[in-house]
C-alpha positions as a Markdown table, in Angstrom:
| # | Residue | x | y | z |
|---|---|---|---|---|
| 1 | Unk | 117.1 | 55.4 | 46.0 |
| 2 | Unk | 117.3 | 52.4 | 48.3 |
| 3 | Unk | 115.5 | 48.8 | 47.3 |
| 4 | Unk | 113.4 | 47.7 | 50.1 |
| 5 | Unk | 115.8 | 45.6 | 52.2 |
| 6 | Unk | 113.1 | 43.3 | 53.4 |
| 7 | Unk | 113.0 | 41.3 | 50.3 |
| 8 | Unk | 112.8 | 37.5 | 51.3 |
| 9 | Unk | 113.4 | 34.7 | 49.3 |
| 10 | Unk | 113.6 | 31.1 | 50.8 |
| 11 | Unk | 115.7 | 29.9 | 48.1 |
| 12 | Unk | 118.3 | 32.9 | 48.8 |
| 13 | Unk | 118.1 | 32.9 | 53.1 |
| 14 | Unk | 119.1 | 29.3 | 53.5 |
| 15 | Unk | 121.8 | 29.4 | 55.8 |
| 16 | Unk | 124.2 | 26.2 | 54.3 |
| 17 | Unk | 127.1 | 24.6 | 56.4 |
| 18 | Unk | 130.1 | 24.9 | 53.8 |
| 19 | Unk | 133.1 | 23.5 | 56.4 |
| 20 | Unk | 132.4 | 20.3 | 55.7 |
| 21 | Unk | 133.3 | 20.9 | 52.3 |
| 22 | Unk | 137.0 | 21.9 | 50.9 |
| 23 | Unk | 135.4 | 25.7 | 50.6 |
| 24 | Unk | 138.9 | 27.9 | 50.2 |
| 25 | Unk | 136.1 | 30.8 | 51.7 |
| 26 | Unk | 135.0 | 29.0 | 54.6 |
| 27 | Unk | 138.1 | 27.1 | 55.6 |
| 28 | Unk | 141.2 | 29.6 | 55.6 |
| 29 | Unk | 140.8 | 30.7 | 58.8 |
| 30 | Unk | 139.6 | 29.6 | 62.5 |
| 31 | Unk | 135.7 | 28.4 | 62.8 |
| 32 | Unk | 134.5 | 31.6 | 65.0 |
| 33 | Unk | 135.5 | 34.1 | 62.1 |
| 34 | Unk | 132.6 | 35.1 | 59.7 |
| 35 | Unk | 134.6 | 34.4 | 56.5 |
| 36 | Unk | 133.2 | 37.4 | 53.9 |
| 37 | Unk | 136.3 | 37.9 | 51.9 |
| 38 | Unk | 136.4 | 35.7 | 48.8 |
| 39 | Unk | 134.4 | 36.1 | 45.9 |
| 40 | Unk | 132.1 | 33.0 | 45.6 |
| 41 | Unk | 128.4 | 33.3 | 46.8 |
| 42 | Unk | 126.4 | 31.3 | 50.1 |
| 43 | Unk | 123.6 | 31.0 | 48.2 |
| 44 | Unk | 123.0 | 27.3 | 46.7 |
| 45 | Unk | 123.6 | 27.8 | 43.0 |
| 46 | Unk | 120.5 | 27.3 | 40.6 |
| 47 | Unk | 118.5 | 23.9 | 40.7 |
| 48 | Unk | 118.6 | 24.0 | 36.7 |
| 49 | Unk | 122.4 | 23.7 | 37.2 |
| 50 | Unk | 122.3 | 21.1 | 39.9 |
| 51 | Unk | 120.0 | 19.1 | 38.2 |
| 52 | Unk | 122.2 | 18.9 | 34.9 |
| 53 | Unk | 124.9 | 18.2 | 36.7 |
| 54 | Unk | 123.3 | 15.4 | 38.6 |
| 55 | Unk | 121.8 | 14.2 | 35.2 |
| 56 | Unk | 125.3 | 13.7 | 33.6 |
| 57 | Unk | 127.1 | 12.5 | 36.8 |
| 58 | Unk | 124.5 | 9.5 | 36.5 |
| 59 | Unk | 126.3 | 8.4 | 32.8 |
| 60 | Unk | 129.5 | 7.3 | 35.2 |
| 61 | Unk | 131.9 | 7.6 | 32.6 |
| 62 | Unk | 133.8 | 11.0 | 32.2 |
| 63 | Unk | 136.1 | 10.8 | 29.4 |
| 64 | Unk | 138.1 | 13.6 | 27.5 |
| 65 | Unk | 134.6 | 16.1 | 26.8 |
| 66 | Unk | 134.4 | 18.0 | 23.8 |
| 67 | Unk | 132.3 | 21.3 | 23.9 |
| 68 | Unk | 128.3 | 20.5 | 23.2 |
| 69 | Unk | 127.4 | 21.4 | 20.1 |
| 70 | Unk | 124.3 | 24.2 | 21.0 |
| 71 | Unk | 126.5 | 26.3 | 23.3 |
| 72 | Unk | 128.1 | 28.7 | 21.2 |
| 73 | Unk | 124.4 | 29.7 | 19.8 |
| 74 | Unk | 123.2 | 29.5 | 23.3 |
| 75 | Unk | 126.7 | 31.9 | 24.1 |
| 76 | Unk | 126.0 | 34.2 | 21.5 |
| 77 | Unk | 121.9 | 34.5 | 22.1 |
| 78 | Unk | 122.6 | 35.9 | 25.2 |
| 79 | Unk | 125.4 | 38.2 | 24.8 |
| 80 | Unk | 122.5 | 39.9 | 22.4 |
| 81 | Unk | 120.0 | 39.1 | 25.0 |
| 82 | Unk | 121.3 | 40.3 | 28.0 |
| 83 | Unk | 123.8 | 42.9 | 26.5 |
| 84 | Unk | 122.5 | 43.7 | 23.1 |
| 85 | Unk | 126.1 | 42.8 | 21.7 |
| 86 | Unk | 126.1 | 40.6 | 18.4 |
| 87 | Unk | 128.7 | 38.3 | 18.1 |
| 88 | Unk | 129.7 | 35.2 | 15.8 |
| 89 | Unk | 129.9 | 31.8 | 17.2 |
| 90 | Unk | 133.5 | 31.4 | 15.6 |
| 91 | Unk | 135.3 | 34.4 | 17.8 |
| 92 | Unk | 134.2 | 32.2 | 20.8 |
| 93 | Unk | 137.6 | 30.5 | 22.3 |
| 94 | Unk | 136.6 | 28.4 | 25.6 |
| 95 | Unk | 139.1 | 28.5 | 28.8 |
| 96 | Unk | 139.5 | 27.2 | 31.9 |
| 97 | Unk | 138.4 | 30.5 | 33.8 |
| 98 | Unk | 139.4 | 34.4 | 33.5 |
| 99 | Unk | 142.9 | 34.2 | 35.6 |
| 100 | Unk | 144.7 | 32.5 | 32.7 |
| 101 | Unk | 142.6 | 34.3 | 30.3 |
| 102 | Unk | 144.0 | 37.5 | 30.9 |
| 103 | Unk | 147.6 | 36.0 | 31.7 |
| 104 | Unk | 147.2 | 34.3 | 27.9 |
| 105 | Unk | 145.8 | 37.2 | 26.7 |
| 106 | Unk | 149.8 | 39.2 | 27.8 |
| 107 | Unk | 151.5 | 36.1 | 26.8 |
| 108 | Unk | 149.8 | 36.2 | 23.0 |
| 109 | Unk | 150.5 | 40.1 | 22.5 |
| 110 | Unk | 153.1 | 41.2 | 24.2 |
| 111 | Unk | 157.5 | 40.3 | 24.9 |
| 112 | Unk | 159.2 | 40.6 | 27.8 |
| 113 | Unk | 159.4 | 44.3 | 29.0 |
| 114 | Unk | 156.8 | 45.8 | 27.5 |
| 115 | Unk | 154.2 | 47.8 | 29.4 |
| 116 | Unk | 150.8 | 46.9 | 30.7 |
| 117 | Unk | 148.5 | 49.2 | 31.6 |
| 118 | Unk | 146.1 | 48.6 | 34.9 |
| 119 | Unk | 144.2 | 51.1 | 36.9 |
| 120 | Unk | 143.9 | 50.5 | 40.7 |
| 121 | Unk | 142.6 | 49.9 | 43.1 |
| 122 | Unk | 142.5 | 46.6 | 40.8 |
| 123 | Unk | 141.2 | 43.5 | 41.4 |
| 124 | Unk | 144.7 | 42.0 | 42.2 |
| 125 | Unk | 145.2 | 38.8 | 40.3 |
| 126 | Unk | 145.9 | 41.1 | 37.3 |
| 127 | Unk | 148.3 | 42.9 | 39.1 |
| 128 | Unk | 150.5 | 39.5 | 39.1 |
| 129 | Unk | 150.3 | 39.9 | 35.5 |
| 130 | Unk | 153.5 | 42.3 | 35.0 |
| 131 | Unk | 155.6 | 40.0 | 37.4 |
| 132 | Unk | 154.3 | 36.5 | 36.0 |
| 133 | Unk | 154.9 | 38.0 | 32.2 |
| 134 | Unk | 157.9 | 39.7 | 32.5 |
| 135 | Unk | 156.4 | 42.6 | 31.7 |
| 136 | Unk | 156.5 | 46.5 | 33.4 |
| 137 | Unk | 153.4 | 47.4 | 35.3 |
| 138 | Unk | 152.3 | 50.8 | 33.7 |
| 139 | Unk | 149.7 | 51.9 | 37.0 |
| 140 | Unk | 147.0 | 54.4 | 36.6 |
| 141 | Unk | 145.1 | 55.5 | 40.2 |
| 142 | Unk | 141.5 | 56.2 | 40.3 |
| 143 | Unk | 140.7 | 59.6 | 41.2 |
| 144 | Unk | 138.2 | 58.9 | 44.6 |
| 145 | Unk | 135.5 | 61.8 | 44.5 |
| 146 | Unk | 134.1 | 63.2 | 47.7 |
| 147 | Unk | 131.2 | 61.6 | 47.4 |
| 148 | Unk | 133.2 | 58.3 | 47.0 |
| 149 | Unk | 132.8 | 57.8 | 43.3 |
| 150 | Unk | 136.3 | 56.8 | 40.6 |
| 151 | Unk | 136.9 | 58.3 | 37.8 |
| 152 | Unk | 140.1 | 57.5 | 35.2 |
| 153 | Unk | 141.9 | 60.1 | 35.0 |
| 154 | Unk | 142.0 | 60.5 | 31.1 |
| 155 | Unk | 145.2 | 62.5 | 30.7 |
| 156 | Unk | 147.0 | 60.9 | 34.1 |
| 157 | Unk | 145.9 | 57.3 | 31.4 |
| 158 | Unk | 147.4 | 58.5 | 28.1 |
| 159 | Unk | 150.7 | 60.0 | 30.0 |
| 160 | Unk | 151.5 | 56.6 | 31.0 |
| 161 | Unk | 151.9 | 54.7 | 27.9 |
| 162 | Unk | 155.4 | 54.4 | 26.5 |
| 163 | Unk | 156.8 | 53.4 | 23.1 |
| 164 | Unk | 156.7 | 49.8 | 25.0 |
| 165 | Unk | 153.1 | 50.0 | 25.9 |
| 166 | Unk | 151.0 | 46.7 | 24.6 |
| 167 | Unk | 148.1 | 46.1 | 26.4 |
| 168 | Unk | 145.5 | 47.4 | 28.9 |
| 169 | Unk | 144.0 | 45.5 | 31.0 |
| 170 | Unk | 140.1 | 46.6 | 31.8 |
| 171 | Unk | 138.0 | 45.7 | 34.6 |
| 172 | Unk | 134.5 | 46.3 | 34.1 |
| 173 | Unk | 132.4 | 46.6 | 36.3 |
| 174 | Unk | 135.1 | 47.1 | 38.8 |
| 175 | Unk | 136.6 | 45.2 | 41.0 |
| 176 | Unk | 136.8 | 46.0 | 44.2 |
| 177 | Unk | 135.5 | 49.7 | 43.5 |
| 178 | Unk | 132.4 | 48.5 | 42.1 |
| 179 | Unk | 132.6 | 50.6 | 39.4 |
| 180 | Unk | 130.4 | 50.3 | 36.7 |
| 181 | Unk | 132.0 | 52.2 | 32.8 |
| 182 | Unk | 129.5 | 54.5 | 31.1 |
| 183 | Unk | 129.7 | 54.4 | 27.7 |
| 184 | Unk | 131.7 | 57.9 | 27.4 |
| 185 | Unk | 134.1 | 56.4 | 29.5 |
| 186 | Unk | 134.6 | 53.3 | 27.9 |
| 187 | Unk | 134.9 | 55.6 | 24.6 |
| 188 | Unk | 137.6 | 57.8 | 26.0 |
| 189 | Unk | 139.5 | 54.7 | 26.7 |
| 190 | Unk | 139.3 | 53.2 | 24.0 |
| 191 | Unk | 140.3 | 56.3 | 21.8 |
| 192 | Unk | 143.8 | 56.3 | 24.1 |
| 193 | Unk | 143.8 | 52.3 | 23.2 |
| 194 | Unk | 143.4 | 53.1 | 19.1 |
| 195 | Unk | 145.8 | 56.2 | 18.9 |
| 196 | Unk | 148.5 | 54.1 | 20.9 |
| 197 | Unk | 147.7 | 50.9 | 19.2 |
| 198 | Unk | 147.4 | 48.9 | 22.4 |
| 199 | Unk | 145.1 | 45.7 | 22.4 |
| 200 | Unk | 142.4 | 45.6 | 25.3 |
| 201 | Unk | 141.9 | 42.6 | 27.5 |
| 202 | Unk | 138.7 | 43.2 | 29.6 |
| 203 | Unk | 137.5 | 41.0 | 32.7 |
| 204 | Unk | 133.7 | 41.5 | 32.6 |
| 205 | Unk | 133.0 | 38.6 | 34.4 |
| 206 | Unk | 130.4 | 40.7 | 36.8 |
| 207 | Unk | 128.5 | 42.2 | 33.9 |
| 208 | Unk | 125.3 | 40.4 | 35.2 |
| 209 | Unk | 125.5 | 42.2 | 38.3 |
| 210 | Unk | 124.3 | 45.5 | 37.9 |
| 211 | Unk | 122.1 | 48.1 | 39.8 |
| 212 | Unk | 119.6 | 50.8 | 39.7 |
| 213 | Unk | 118.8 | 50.5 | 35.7 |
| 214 | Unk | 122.7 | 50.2 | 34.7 |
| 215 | Unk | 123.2 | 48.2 | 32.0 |
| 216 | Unk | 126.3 | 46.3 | 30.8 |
| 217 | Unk | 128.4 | 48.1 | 27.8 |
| 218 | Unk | 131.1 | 45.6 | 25.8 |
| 219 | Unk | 133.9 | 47.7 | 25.2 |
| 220 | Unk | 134.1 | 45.7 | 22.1 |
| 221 | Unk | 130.6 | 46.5 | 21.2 |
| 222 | Unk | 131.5 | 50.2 | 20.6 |
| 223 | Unk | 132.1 | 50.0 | 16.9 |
| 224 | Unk | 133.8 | 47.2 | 14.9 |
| 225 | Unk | 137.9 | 49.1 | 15.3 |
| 226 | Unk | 137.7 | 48.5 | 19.1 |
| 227 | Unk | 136.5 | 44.9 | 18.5 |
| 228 | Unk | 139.2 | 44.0 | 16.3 |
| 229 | Unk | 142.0 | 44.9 | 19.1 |
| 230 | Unk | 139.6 | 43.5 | 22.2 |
| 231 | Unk | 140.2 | 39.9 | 23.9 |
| 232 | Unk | 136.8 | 39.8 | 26.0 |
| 233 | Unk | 136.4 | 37.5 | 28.8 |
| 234 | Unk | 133.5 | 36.4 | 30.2 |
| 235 | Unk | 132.2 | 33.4 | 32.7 |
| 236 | Unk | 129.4 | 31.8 | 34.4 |
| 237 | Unk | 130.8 | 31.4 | 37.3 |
| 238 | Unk | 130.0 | 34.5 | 39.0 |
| 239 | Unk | 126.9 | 34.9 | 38.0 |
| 240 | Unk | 125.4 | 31.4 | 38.9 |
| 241 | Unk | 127.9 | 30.4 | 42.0 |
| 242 | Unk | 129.7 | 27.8 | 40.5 |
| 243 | Unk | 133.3 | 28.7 | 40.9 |
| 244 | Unk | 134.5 | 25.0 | 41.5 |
| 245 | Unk | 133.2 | 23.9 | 38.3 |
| 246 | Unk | 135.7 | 26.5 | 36.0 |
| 247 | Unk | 134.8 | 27.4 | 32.9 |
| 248 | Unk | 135.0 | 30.5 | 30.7 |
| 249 | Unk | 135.3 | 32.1 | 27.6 |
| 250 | Unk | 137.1 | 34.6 | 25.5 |
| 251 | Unk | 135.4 | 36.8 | 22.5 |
| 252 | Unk | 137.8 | 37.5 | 20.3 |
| 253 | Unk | 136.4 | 39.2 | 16.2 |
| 254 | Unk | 139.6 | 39.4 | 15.5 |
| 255 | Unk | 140.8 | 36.8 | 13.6 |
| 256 | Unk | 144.6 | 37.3 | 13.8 |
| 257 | Unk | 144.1 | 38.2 | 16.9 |
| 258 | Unk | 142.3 | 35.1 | 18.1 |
| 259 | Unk | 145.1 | 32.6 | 16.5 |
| 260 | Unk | 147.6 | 34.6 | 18.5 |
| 261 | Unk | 145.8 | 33.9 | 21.7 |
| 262 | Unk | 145.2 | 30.3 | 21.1 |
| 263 | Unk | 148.4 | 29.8 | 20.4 |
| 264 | Unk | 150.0 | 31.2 | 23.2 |
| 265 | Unk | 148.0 | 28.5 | 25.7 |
| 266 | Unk | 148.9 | 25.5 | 23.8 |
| 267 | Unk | 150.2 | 23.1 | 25.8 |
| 268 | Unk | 149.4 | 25.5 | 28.7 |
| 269 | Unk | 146.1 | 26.1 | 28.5 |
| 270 | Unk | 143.3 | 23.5 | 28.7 |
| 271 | Unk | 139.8 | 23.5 | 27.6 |
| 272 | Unk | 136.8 | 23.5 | 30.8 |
| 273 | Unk | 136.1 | 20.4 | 32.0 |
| 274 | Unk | 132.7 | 18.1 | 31.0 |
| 275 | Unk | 131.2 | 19.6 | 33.8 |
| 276 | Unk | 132.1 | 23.1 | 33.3 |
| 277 | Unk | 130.4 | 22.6 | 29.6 |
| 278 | Unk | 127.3 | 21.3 | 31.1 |
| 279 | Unk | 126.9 | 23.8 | 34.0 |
| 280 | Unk | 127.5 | 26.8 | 31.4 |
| 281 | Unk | 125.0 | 25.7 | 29.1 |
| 282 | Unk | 122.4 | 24.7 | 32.4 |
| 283 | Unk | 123.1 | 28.5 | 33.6 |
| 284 | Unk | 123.2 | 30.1 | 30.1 |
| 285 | Unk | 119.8 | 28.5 | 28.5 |
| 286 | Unk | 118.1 | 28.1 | 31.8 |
| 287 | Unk | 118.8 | 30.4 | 34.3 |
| 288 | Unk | 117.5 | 34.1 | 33.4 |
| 289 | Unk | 114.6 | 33.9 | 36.4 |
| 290 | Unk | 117.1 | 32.6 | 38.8 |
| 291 | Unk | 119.6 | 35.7 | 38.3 |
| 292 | Unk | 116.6 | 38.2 | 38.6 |
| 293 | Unk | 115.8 | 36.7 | 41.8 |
| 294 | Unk | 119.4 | 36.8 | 42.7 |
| 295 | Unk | 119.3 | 40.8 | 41.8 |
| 296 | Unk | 116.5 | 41.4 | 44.1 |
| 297 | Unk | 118.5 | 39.6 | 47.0 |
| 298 | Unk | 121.4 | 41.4 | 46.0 |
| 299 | Unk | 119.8 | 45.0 | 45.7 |
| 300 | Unk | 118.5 | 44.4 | 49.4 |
| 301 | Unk | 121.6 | 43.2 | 50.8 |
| 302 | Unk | 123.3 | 46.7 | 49.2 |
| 303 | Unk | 120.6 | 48.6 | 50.8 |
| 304 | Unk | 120.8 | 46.7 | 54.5 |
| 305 | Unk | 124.8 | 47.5 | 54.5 |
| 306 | Unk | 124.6 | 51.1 | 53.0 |
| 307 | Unk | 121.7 | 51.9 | 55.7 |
| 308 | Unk | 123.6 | 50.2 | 58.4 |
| 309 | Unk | 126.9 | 51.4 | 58.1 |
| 310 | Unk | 125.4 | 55.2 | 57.7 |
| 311 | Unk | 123.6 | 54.9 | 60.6 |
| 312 | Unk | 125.5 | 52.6 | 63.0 |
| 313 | Unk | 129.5 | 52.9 | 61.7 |
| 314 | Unk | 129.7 | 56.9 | 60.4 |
| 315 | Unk | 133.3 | 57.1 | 60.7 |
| 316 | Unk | 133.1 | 54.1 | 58.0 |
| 317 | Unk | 132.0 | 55.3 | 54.4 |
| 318 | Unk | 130.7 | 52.5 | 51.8 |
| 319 | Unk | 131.7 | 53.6 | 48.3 |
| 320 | Unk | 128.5 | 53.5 | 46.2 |
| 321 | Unk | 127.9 | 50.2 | 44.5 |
| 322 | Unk | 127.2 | 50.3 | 40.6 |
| 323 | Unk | 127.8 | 46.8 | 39.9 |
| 324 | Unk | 129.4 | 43.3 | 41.5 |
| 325 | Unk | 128.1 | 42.2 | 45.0 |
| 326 | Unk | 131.7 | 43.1 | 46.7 |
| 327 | Unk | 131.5 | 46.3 | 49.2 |
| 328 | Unk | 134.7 | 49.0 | 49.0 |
| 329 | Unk | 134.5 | 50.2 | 52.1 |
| 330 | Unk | 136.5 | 53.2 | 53.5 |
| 331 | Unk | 138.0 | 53.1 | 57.1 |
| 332 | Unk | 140.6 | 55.8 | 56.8 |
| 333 | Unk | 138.9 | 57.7 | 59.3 |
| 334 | Unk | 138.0 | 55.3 | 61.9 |
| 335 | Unk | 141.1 | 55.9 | 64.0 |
| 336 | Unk | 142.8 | 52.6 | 63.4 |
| 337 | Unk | 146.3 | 51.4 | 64.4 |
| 338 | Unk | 146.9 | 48.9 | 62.2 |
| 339 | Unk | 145.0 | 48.1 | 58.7 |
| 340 | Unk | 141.8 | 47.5 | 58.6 |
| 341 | Unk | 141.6 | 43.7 | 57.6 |
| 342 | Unk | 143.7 | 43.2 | 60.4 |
| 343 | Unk | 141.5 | 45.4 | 62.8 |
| 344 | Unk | 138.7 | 43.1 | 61.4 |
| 345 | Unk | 140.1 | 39.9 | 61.8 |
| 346 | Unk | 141.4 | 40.5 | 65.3 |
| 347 | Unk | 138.7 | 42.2 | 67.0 |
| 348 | Unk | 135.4 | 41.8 | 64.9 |
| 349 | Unk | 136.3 | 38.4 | 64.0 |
| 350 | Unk | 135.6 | 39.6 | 60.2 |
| 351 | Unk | 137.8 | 38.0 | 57.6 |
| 352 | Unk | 137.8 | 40.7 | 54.3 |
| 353 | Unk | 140.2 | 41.3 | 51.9 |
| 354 | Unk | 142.9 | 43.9 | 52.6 |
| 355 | Unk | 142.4 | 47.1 | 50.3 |
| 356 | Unk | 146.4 | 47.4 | 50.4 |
| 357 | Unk | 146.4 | 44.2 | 47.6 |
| 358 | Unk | 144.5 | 46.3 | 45.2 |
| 359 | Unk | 147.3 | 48.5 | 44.5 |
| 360 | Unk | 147.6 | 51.8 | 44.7 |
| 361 | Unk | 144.8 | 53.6 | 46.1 |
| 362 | Unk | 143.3 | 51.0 | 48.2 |
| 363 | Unk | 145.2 | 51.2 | 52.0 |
| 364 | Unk | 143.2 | 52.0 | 54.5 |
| 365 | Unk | 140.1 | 50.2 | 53.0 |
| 366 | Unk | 138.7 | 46.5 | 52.6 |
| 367 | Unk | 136.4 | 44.7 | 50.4 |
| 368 | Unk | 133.5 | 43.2 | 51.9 |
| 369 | Unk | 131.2 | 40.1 | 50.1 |
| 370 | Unk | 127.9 | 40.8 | 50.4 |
| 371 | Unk | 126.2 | 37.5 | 48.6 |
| 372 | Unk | 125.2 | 35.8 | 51.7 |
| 373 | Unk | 121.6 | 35.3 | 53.6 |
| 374 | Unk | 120.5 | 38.5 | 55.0 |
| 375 | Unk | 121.0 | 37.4 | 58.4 |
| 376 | Unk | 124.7 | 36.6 | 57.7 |
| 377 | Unk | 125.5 | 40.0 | 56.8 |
| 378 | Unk | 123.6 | 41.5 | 59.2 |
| 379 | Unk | 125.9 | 39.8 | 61.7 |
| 380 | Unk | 128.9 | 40.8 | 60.1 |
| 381 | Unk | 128.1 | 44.5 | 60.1 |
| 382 | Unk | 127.0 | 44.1 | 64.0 |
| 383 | Unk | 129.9 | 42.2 | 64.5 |
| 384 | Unk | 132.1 | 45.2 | 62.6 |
| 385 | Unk | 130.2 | 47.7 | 64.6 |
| 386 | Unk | 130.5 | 46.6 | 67.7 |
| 387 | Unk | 134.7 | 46.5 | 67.8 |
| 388 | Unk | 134.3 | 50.1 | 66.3 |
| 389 | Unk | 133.0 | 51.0 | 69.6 |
């Protein structure tokens, strides 16, 4: 069932000039294209945030940081909170964001040639992993349903893990699928992960952003054996739009497991920044209303593109959203020429993200961000529409 798509909130349908700052999203590529490719938000991120920010940029001085001493209980509150996972202060390990944290996470487990699983389409980052690691890329595809849903396919999964195998990689919910695990499904996997020994490294970075009643399921929060082989990583920067200020965090119970992983990033790996700390803490202790107005705006902006696109684009099919604000969207049967981010970019003036980077499994479709003002997207689906035709 749709959310009315005539939710308006002030705060969230500002439309905010972002060339005149070094955006990577609004600056890589010519002022007339509608840049709704990478993942960051055009919403301003929450005034609790700005305003601790602006409170510590007034001290002037902004020496080596060290993390405030709250966060971890504020960390670990609303993993229980929000998640209803209860975790220890101590398996916290702060990084810089989640694309080293699952690189570190290869580097602390595995040698050169062993395998690492991934399931595509896969938000592709982590399919640099087996190159950047030296390792051997063990891919899984998605099974697509009819009605445009994925599904791992369990026995396709198992077959694929060797006497090499090390680690799977987990992306939940999904990116760019927008996939959001079930709890059976997260159990299946993590049987195959137990009866092959492999340690799990998930990316649950978009667990906040959730629809239609879903809620958020820790693979590690299945029983206390899957914890002990998980590296969890998490962030805020998602979640409250502050991807220029990194910080993030790994949940590691194990405790073995957690030396391994810190000691693979030393002298690689730094901790956040000061500002990261104080953002996090701003977002995590202060935030909650913010992100359920964000939802509302979000659950409106799914329902404008899914009523749009079925009405005005029906060659087009939008695979149905469970979690994240990015759009999968299916142009295989649009009569193309060429792919479909380069149909886009030529003719709609559309810059996306070209479902051939996801792996296996994603040519012929593009993902689409949908976290902008409601006019914005509006104009991007006309614009799309209009070089369909």
């Amino acid at each position: 069932m749709h959310t009315d798509s005539t939710f308006d909130d002030a705060r969230f349908q500002q439309l905010v000039d972002r060339r005149s700052t070094e955006s990577i999203k609004w600056n890589a590529y010519d002022e007339d294209v509608l840049p709704m490719w990478v993942a960051d938000m055009d919403f301003l991120c929450p005034p609790q945030v700005i305003e601790a920010i602006q409170e510590r940029v007034k001290h002037g001085i902004f020496g080596y940081p060290t993390e405030p001493p709250r966060l971890r209980s504020i960390i670990v509150d609303r993993l229980k909170r929000r998640y209803d996972w209860t975790i220890r202060p101590e398996w916290i390990t702060y990084i810089p964001n989640v694309f080293s944290g699952f690189h570190l996470a290869a580097h602390a487990v595995t040698r050169p040639g062993d395998g690492v699983l991934l399931t595509t389409p896969l938000y592709f980052p982590m399919l640099l992993v087996p190159g950047n690691v030296e390792l051997k890329g063990q891919i899984v595809e998605l099974v697509r349903a009819e009605d445009g849903t994925y599904t791992v396919p369990m026995a396709r999964f198992e077959s694929a893990v060797t006497g090499r195998s090390e680690l799977f990689i987990l992306c939940n919910p999904h990116n760019p699928i927008g996939k959001v695990y079930t709890r059976n499904e997260l159990e299946e996997l993590a049987e195959v992960c137990l009866k092959h020994d492999l340690i799990i490294c998930s990316d649950e970075i978009h667990a906040d952003f959730l629809y239609d009643g879903r809620r958020h399921v820790p693979i590690a929060s299945l029983s206390r054996e899957i914890a002990d082989r998980t590296i969890t990583l998490m962030s805020p920067v998602k979640s409250f739009n502050v991807a220029g200020i990194p910080f993030a965090f790994a949940v590691i119970p194990n405790p073995g497991l957690r030396e391994q992983y810190q000691g693979a990033g030393k002298g690689l790996v730094i901790h956040p920044s000061a500002l990261g700390y104080v953002a996090a803490q701003a977002a995590f202790e202060h935030c909650d209303g913010w992100s359920a107005d964000l939802m509302k705006v979000l659950e409106a902006n799914r329902a404008l593109a899914s009523d749009f696109i079925a009405a005005e684009m029906p060659s087009v099919k939008m695979t149905p959203m469970e979690g994240t604000y990015l759009a999968w969207l299916d142009f295989r049967n649009a009569g193309m020429k060429t792919s479909p981010y380069e149909f886009l970019l030529e003719k709609a003036r559309v810059a996306t993200v070209d479902g051939a980077k996801f792996g296996p499994g994603g040519e012929g479709f593009v993902r689409l961000n949908m976290a902008c003002p409601q006019s914005r997207l509006h104009e991007g689906l006309r614009r799309i529409c209009d070089a369909l035709t």
